[in-house]
C-alpha positions in Angstrom: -40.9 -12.7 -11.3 -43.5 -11.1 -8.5 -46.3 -9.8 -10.4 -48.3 -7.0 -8.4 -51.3 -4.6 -9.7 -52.7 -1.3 -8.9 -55.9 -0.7 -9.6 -57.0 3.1 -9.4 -60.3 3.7 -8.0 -59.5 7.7 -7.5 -61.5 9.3 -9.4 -65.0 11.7 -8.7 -67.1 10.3 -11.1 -68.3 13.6 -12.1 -69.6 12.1 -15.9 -71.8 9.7 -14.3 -73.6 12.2 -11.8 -74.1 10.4 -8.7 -73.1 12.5 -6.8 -70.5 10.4 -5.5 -67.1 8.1 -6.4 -69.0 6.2 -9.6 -66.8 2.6 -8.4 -69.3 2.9 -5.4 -72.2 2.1 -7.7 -73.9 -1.4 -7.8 -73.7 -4.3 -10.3 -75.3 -6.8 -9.6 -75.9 -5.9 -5.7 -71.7 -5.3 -5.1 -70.0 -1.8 -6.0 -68.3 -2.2 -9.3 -65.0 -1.8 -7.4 -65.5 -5.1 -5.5 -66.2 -7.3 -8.8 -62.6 -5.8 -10.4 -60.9 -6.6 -6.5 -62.4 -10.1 -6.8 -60.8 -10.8 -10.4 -57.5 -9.8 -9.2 -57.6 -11.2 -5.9 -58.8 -15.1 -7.2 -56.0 -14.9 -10.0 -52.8 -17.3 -8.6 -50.5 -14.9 -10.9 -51.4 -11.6 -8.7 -49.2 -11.6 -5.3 -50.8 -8.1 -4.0 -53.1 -5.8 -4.6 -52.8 -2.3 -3.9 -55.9 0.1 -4.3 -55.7 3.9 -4.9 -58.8 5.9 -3.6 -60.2 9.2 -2.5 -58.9 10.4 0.7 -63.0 11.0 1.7 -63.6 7.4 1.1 -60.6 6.3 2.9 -62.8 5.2 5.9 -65.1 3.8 4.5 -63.2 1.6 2.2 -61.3 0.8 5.2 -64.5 -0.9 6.6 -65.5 -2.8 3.4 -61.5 -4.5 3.1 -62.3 -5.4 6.8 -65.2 -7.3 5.8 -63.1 -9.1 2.7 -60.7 -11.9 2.6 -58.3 -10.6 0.5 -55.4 -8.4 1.5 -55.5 -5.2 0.2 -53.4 -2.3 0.6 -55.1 1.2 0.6 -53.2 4.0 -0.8 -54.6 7.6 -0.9 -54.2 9.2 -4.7 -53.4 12.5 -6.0 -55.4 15.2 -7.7 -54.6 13.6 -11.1 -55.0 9.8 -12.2 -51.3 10.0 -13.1 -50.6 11.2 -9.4 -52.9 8.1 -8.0 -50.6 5.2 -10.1 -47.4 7.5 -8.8 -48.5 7.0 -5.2 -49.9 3.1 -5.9 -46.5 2.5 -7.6 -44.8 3.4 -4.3 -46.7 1.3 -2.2 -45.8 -1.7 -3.7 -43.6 -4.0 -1.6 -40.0 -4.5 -2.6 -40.1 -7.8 -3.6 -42.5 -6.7 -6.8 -41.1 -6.9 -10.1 -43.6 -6.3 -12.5 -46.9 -4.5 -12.3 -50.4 -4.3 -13.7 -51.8 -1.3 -13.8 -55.8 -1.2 -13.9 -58.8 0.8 -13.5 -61.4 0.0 -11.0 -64.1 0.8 -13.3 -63.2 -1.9 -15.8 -64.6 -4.8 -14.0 -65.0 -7.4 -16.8 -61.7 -8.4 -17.4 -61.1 -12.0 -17.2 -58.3 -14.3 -15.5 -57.3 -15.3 -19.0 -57.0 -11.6 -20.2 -54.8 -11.2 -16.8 -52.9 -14.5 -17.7 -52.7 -13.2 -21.2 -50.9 -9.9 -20.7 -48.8 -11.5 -17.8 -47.0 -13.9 -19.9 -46.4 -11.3 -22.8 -45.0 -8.8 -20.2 -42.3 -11.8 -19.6 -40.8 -10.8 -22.9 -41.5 -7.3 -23.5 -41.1 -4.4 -21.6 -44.5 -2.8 -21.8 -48.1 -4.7 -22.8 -51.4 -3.1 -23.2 -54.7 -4.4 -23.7 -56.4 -2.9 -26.3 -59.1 -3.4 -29.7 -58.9 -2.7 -33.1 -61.4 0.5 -33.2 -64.5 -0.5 -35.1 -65.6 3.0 -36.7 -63.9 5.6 -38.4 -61.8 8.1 -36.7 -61.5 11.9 -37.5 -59.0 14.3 -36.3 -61.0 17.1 -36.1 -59.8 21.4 -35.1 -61.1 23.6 -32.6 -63.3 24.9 -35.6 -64.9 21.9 -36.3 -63.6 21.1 -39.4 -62.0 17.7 -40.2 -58.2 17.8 -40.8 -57.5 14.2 -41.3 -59.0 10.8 -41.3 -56.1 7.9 -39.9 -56.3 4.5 -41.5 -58.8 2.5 -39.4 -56.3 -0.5 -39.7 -54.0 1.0 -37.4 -55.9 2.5 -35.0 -56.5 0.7 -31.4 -58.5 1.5 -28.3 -56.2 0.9 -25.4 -57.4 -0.4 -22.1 -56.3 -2.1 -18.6 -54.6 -3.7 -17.5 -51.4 -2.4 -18.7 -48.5 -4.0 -17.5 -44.6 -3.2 -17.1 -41.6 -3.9 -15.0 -42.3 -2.1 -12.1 -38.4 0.0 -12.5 -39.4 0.8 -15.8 -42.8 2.4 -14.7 -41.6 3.9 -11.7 -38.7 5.6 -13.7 -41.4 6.7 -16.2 -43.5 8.4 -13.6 -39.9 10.4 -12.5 -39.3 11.4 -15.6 -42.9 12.7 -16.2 -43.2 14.5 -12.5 -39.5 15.9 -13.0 -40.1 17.5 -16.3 -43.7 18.2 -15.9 -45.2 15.9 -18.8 -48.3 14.1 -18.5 -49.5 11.1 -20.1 -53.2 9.8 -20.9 -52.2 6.4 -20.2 -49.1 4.9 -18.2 -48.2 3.3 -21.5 -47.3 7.2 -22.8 -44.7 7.8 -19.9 -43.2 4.9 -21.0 -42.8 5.6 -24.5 -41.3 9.1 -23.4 -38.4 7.1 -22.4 -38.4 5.8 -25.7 -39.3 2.3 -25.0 -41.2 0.2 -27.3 -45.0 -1.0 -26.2 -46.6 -3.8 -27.6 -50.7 -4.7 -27.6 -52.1 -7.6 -26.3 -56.0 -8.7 -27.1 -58.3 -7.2 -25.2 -61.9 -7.6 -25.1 -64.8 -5.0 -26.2 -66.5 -6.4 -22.6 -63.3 -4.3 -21.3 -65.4 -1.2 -20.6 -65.0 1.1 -18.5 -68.3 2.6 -16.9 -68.0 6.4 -16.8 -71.5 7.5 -17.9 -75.2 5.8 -17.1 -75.2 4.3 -20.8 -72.1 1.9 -19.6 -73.6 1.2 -16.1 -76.8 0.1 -18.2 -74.3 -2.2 -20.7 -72.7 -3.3 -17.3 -75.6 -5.1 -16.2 -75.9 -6.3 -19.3 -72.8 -7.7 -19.2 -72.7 -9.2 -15.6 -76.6 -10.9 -16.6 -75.3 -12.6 -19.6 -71.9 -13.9 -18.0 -74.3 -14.8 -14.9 -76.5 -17.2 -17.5 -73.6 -18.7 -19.1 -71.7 -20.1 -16.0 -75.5 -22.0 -14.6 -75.5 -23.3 -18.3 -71.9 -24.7 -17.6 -72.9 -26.2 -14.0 
């Protein structure tokens, strides 16, 4: 088993308003994107990273992997996010079997959440990290009105990594260009072949910063971890 992971850092950022790709942004004086590279990158279960970006940002993201000692392979993604993993999924060399598939802007996951879903993906044929959802959920019209309120017990908030064989992925993603479905998550192409996915713990530090409110709970984040490794020196 050769386990891989693409890690999507595609996007325009448009909710956070910079004015530019959000994974650019600083925490802790490094663009998020570099702290979720680094997570990957130091974990002994991860044999190669690929990272799927904006074609504008293509040179200069060439300059920064220059300057890292990691390898990394750049891909160029699509116009959709589901287009980007397509194109990352592709990259991958041939000796990959399994793949995680991330977000760049989720960079708080930990080596034992990677270590976590790694292990369960052993046994099943699709893992995703996700929470039990802490409030209440309503499904709600396009007038407004509430048409039904699901049972809080069952209810999850799925994150990344999510992790699969890479065939099994890869055939999802064929089956979802050829008949011209798409998914919210990877996890949903998969189901569409009918395939069972199971849920493995994630952590409600998992966030993923789209707006200025989560770049303000980033730092948050990043300070407290910071403290609690000095107290452990």
């Amino acid at each position: 088993m050769e386990t891989s992971v693409v890690i999507v850092a595609a996007g325009s950022g448009k909710r956070m308003g910079a004015g530019k790709n959000k994974v650019w942004l600083s925490l802790q004086h490094k663009p998020i994107f570099q702290h979720t590279v680094e997570v990957f990158a130091n974990h002994p279960g991860i044999a190669e990273i690929v990272l799927v970006i904006n074609e504008q940002d293509y040179q200069e993201m060439e300059k920064w992997c220059k300057r890292m000692p990691h390898s990394i392979i750049l891909e160029i993604g699509g116009a959709e996010r589901q287009d980007s993993v397509r194109n990352g999924l592709h990259a991958l060399s041939d000796s990959c079997t399994h793949v995680l598939i991330h977000d760049a802007a989720r960079p708080f996951i930990t080596h034992e959440q990677i270590t976590n879903i790694i292990e369960k993906v052993k046994d099943q044929q699709a893992v995703v990290m996700a929470v039990p959802v802490k409030d209440t959920i309503k499904v709600v019209g396009p007038d407004g009105i509430v048409k039904a309120t699901p049972a809080r017990e069952s209810l999850w908030a799925v994150q990344t990594p999510q992790a699969f064989p890479l065939s099994l992925v890869k055939d999802a993603h064929r089956y979802a260009q050829e008949h011209n479905k798409t998914g919210t998550d990877d996890a949903m192409l998969v189901e569409m072949l009918g395939h069972a996915v199971s849920i493995v713990d994630g952590s409600y530090e998992n966030i993923k910063i789209t707006t200025p409110d989560d770049l303000w709970l980033g730092e948050e984040i990043m300070k407290r971890r910071l403290e609690e490794r000095k107290r452990k020196r």
